[in-house]
N, C-alpha and C positions, 0 to 999 in steps of 0.2 A: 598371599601365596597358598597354594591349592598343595592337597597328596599330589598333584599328577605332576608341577613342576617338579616336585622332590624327587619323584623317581625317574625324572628323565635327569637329574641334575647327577645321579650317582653320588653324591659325596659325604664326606663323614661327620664324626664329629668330634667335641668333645670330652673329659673323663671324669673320672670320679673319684672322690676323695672321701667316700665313706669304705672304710676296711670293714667293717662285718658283712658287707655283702657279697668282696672279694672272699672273706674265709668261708660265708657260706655255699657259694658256687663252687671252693676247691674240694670242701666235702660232698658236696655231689658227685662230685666227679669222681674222686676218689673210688667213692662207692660203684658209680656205673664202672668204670675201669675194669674192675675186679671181676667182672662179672662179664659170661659170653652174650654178646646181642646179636640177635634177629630176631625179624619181624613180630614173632610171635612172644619173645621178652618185652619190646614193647608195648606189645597189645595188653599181655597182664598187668603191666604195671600203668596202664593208662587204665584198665579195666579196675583196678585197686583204687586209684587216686580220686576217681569216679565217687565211691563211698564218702569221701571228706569233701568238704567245702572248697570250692575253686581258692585257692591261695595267690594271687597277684604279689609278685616279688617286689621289694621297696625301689625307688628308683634312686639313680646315685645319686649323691648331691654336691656341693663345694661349686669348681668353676663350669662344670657340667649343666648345672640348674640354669647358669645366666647366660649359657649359648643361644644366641640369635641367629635368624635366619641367614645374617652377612656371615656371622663366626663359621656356621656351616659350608658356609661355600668357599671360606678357602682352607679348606682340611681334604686333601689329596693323599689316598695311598698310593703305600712305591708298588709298582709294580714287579720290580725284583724281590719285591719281598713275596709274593703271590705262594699261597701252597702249591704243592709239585714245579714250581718256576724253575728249577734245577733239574728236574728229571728229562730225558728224551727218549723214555718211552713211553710216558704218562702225556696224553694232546690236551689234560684239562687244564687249567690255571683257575685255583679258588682266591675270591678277593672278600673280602670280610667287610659291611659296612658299618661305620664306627657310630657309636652309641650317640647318642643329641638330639636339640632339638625335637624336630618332634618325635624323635624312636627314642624314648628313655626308660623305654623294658628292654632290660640285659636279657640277649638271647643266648644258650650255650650251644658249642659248635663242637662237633666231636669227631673224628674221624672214622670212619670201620675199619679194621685192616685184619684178616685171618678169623674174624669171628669173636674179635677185642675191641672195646669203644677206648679210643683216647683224648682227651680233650687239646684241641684246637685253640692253641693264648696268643694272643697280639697286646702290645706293648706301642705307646705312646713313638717307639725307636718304628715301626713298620710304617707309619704316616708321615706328610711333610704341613707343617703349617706355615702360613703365613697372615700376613696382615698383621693387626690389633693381636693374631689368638696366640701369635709365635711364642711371645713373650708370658701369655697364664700355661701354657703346658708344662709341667713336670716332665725331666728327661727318665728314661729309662720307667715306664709309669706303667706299670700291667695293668691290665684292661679287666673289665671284672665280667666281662660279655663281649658282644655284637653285639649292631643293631640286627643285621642278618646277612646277605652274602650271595656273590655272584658269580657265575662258572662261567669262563673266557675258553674256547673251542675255536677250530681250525673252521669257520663256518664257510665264510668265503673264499677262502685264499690258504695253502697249504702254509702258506707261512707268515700267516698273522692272526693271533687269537686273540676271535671276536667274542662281544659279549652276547652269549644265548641264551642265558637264563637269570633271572634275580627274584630274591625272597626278602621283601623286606616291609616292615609294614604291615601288622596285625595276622593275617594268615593271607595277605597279596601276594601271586606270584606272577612274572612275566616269559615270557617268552620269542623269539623269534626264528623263523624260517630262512631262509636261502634269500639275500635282497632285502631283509623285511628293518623296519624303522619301529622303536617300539610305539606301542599304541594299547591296544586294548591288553586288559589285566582277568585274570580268575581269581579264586579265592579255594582256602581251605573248604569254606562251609559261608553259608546264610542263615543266621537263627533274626525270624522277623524281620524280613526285610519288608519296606512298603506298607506297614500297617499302621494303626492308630498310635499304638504303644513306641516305645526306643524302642530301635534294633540295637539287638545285644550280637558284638565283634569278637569270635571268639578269634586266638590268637596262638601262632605257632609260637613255643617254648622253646625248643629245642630241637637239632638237628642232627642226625648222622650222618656225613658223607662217607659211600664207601671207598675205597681207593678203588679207582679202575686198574684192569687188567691188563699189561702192555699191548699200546695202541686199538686198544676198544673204544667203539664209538659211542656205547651207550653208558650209563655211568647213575647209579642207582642213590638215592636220598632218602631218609627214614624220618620223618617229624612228629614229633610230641605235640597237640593240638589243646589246648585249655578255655575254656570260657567259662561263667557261672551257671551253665544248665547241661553242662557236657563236656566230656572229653576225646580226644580222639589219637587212632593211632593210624601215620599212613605211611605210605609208602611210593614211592614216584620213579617208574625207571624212564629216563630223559636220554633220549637217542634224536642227537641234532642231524639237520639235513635238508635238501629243498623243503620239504616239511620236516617240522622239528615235532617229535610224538611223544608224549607224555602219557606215559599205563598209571595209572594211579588205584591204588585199594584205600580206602577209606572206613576202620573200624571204630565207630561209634557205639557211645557210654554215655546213657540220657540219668543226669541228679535228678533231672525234671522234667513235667511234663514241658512240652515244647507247641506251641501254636501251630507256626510255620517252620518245616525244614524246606531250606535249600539247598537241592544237591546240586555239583560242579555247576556254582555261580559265576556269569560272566560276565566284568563292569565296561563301560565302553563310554565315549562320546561322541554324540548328533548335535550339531546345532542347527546345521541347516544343508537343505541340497535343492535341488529341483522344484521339489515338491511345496517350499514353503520357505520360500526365497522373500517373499514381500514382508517387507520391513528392516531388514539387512543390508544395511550402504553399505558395500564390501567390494572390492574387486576381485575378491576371491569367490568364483562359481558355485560351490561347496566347501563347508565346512563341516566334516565327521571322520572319528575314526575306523565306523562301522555305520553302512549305511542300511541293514536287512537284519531279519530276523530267520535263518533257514531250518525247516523241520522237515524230514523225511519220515513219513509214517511207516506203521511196519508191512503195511504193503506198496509200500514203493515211492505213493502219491509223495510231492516237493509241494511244501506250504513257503511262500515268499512272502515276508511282511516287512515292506519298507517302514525304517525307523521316523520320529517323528517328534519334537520339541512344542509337548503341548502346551495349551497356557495353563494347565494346573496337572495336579498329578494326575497319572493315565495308566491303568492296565490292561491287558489284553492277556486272555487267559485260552492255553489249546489241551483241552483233555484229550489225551492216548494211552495207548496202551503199550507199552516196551517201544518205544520209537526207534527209529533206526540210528539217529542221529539230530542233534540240533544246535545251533550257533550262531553269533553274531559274525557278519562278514562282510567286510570290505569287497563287494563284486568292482567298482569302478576302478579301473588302475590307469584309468590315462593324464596325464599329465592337468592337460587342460581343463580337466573339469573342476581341478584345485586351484592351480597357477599360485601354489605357494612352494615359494624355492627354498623355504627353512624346516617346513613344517614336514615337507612329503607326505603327505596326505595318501597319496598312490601309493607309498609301499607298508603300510601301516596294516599288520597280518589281519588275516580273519582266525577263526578259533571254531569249530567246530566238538562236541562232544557227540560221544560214542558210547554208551552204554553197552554192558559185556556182562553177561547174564543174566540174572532174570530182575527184572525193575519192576516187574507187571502195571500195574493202573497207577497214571499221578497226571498231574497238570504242569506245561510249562507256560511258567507266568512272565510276563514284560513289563517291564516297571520303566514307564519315562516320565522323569522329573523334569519340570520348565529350567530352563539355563539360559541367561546371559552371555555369559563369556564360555569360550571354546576350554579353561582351563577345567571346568568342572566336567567330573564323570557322571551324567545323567542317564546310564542307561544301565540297566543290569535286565537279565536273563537266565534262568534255575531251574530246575525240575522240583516240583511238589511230589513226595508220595502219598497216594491218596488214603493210606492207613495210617491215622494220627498217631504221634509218637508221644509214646509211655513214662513215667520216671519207673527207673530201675531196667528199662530196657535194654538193648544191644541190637545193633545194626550194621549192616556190614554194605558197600556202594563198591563198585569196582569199573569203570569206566578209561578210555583212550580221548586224550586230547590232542587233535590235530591243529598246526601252528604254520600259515605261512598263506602265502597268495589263493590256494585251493581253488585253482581255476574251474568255472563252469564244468561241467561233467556232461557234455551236449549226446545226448541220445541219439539214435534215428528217427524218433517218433514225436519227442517231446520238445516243444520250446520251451524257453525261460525268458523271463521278464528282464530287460535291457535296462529298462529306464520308466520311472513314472516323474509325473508333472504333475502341477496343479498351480490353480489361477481361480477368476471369476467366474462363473458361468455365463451360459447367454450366448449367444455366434461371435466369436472372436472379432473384435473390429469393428462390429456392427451394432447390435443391441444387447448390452449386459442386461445379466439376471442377481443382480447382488447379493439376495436374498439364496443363490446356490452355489453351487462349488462344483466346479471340472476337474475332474480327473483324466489323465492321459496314460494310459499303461500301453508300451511297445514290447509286443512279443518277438523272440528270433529263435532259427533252429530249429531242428526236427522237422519233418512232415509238412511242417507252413511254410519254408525254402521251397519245399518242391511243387505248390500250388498256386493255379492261378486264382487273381484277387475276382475273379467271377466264378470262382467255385461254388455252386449253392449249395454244398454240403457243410461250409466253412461257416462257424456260427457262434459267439457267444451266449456264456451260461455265467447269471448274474443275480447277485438275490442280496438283499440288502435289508438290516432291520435298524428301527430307530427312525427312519425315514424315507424318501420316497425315491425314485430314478425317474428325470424330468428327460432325459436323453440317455439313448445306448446306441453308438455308434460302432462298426467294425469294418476296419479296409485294409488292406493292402499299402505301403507307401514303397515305392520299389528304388525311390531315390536313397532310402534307408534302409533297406534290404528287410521289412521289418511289417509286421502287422500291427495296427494300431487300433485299440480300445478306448472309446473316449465315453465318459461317464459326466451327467449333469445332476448331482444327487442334492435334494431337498431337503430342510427338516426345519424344525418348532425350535428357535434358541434355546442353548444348554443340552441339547438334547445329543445323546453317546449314539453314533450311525456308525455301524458293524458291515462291509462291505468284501463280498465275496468275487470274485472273477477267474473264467478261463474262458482257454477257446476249446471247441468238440467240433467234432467231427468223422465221418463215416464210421459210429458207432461206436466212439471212445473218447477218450481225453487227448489233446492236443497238443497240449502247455501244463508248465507247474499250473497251482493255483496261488492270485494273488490274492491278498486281504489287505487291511486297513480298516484303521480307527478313527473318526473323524468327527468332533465335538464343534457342534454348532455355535458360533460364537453367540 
C-alpha cells in the first residue's frame, strides 16, 4: 500500500496511550490560546524556532503503534460530529483525520476566531470503529492530535458538502475543482528532491483554521511548517469553485544551508498514454493523472512537455525568469482515452502555479521516476531559485494555485498540441527503422483552423540535441481537424535527446512549443 491509496481512502485511525504527550500538547495550546494570532505571530515564532534544532515530537504509543493497514480502514468519522456541522451560516464542515498507521506525528489543530487561536480536541466518541479495532479503542479517549484534516464545501451541489480540500501527510495537500476526482497532490515545500543524497520532508506541525464569515466562500488556513533545515510560516486562503484557487505566502527560515529549494512542488502520476504504450497489456488507453508539463514564459510563449515513464530517473530542466505560470495538467478529459469507470482518469484536476511578485531567475525542474504500477506518484514539478539558499537566511514565495479542469485557453493565433504518439520509426507498415523513434505531435487551433494544408508559408521549426532528425514531416489531416508533426529522431544508445517543436508561419509563432525528453534505449 502506496501514500496515494491512503489519501484516496480518507480514513482514520487509531490512539494513544502515552499521557505526557497528551499534557504536552495541552500546554501548547494553553500558551497559543493566550495569545492574539496572525500571520505575522506566526511568522516570529516560526522565525524563533528556526534558532533551535528541528524538535520531532514523540509519537504515541500503546494500541496506536500496532495499527495496520486493515485496523485503518475501518475507523470512520461521524460526520455529525464535523466542526461547524451545526451552524447554517458557516457552508464549511471541518473533518479531522485520526492519527495511525502511517500518520503517527500528532498534528495540532486550532481554530482562529476574532483574532484568538483555540484548540480544536476530538475524542475517541467523534469516530465509529469496527472490525477486530472495536474492541482495543478506549471509550471517551481524547486524542492528543490529528493526523490532519479536511474541509467539506457546497462544491457541487447547494446541498451536499463535498470534499475540496485535504492536508494530511507530511506537508501534502490536495485539492479539487468543479467535477474534479482527486488526483494530483502539492506540497508545503521540496528540500532535495531528485538528487544523490535523501530528500529531506519537511512537515506541516500545526494548523489554524480561521472561522469563516457567514456564508463566505473563501475561508483562510495558517500552518506551522517544520523540517531539520527549516522552518516555515504560511498561509493559504482557499476559495472553492469551477476552479478551486489557493493564494498561498510562504515565510521561510533556513537552520541550514539547503542544496535544492523547491518552491510550490507538484506530485502527480504517469504511467502511460499514447506515447509509450508498448509494453502495457491493458485495456485501458492511458493510464495518468497528468499527462504535460505547462509553462508560460513571461512573454507569453506556452512550453508543452508531454510527461513520460522513463526507464531510470529523468529530468528536464526550463530556466526563466519570473514565469507566468507553470503546471502539471490533465489536458485529456474524454472518456475513452481512459475507459476506466473506477479510476476516472478524465476528471482527475490539473494544478497550475502562478507566481505573484517578484521570483526573478530560477529553473523549473521535472523529475520522472520509472513506475510499475499506477499507485505510485512518479512525477513531481517545482521552481528552483536560482540564488542559493543561506543558513540563517529568510525567505518569503507568495504564489496562486489554480485547481480544476483548466480548459485549453485557444487564442486566435495559436495552436496547441492535442496529442503526441510514438512508435517505431521507419514508414509505418512498410520498412521499420528500429534503431529510431517517431514522434507524432497534432497541432489544433488558432490561425492553422483557418489554413489551407498547401499553404507554403505553413512550416515547422525543429532542432534537437543529443541526436539526429532522420524525418520531419508536416500536413494537414482534415479528417482530424488538426496538423500533424511527425518526427523520425536517431541517436547512439544511452544517449539524453532533448527535442524542440512548433509550427511558424507568415512571420511568427503558430503553436505552443512542444518538447521532450527521449533516452535511447
Amino acid at each position: 500500500m502506496t501514500r496515494r491509496t491512503v489519501l484516496r481512502s480518507g480514513a482514520g485511525a487509531l490512539l494513544c496511550s502515552t499521557s505526557g504527550l497528551a499534557t504536552m500538547s495541552r500546554a501548547q495550546e494553553a500558551n497559543i490560546a493566550q495569545q492574539p494570532f496572525d500571520f505575522d505571530y506566526l511568522t516570529e515564532m516560526m522565525r524563533n524556532r528556526a534558532t533551535k534544532p528541528d524538535r520531532i515530537p514523540p509519537e504515541p504509543g500503546g494500541f496506536f503503534q500496532e495499527l495496520d493497514y486493515d485496523g485503518y480502514q475501518h475507523i470512520r468519522f461521524l460526520p455529525t460530529n464535523a466542526h461547524w456541522a451545526g451552524s447554517k451560516s458557516i457552508d464549511y464542515r471541518l473533518h479531522p483525520f485520526h492519527l495511525g498507521w502511517l500518520f503517527k506525528a500528532p498534528v495540532q489543530l486550532y481554530e482562529l476566531q476574532d483574532g484568538m487561536a483555540q484548540p480544536l480536541t476530538f475524542s475517541t466518541d467523534d469516530f465509529e470503529y469496527h472490525g477486530d479495532v472495536k474492541d482495543s479503542v478506549p471509550e471517551h479517549y481524547d486524542m492528543p492530535g490529528v493526523a490532519g484534516f479536511k474541509l467539506n464545501y457546497p462544491l457541487n451541489r447547494p446541498d451536499l458538502h463535498d470534499e475540496v480540500i485535504s492536508f494530511v501527510g507530511s506537508s501534502y495537500f490536495r485539492a479539487l475543482g468543479q467535477g474534479n476526482a482527486y488526483g494530483i497532490s502539492a506540497r508545503g515545500l521540496a528540500v532535495d528532491t531528485g538528487l544523490s543524497k535523501a530528500e529531506e520532508f519537511p512537515r506541516f506541525s500545526a494548523f489554524w483554521v480561521s472561522r469563516p464569515a457567514d456564508q463566505s466562500r473563501s475561508i483562510t488556513v495558517y500552518a506551522a511548517l517544520d523540517s531539520a533545515s527549516l522552518t516555515g510560516a504560511y498561509r493559504m486562503v482557499i476559495t472553492p469553485g469551477v476552479e478551486t484557487v489557493i493564494d498561498v505566502t510562504a515565510r521561510l527560515f533556513f537552520r541550514n544551508e539547503v542544496q535544492q529549494l523547491g518552491i510550490a512542488p507538484l506530485t502527480s502520476m504517469f504511467l502511460y498514454s499514447d506515447i509509450n504504450r508498448a509494453g502495457y497489456d491493458d485495456f485501458r488507453p492511458q493510464v495518468h493523472d497528468s499527462d504535460g508539463l505547462r509553462i508560460v514564459r513571461d512573454d507569453g510563449d506556452v512550453l508543452w512537455r508531454p510527461l513520460n515513464n522513463p526507464q531510470r530517473l529523468a529530468s528536464s530542466y526550463f530556466t526563466l525568469t519570473q514565469p507566468q505560470s507553470f503546471g502539471l495538467v490533465q489536458r485529456d478529459r474524454d472518456f475513452d482515452s481512459y475507459q476506466d469507470a473506477e479510476a476516472d482518469y478524465e476528471r482527475r484536476p490539473s494544478v497550475e502555479v502562478e507566481p505573484q511578485g517578484d521570483w526573478g531567475r530560477g529553473t523549473v525542474r521535472l523529475v520522472e521516476i520509472p513506475s510499475e504500477r499506477e499507485i505510485n506518484d512518479n512525477i513531481v514539478a517545482y521552481w528552483v531559485p536560482e540564488t542559493p539558499v543561506a543558513a540563517g537566511e529568510a525567505r518569503e514565495f507568495s504564489y496562486r494555485l489554480r485547481w480544476g479542469d483548466l480548459p485549453v485557453a485557444r487564442t486566435e493565433e495559436r495552436a496547441v498540441v492535442v496529442a503526441t504518439r510514438g512508435g517505431v520509426g521507419g514508414a509505418s507498415g512498410l520498412i521499420e527503422a528500429p534503431d529510431s523513434r517517431k514522434f507524432v505531435i497534432d497541432f489544433q487551433g488558432g490561425m492553422l483552423d483557418r489554413v489551407g494544408a498547401d499553404d507554403e508559408e505553413i512550416e515547422p521549426v525543429v532542432t534537437i540535441s543529443g541526436g539526429q532528425l532522420d524525418v520531419v514531416t508536416l500536413s494537414k489531416v482534415a479528417e482530424a481537424g488538426v496538423w500533424r508533426l511527425v518526427l523520425d529522431v536517431a541517436s547512439e544508445p544511452g544517449s539524453v535527446v532533448e527535442l524542440s517543436a512548433h509550427i511558424a508561419g507568415y512571420g511568427r509563432k503558430l503553436s505552443e512549443v512542444w518538447l521532450f525528453q527521449w533516452v535511447k534505449p
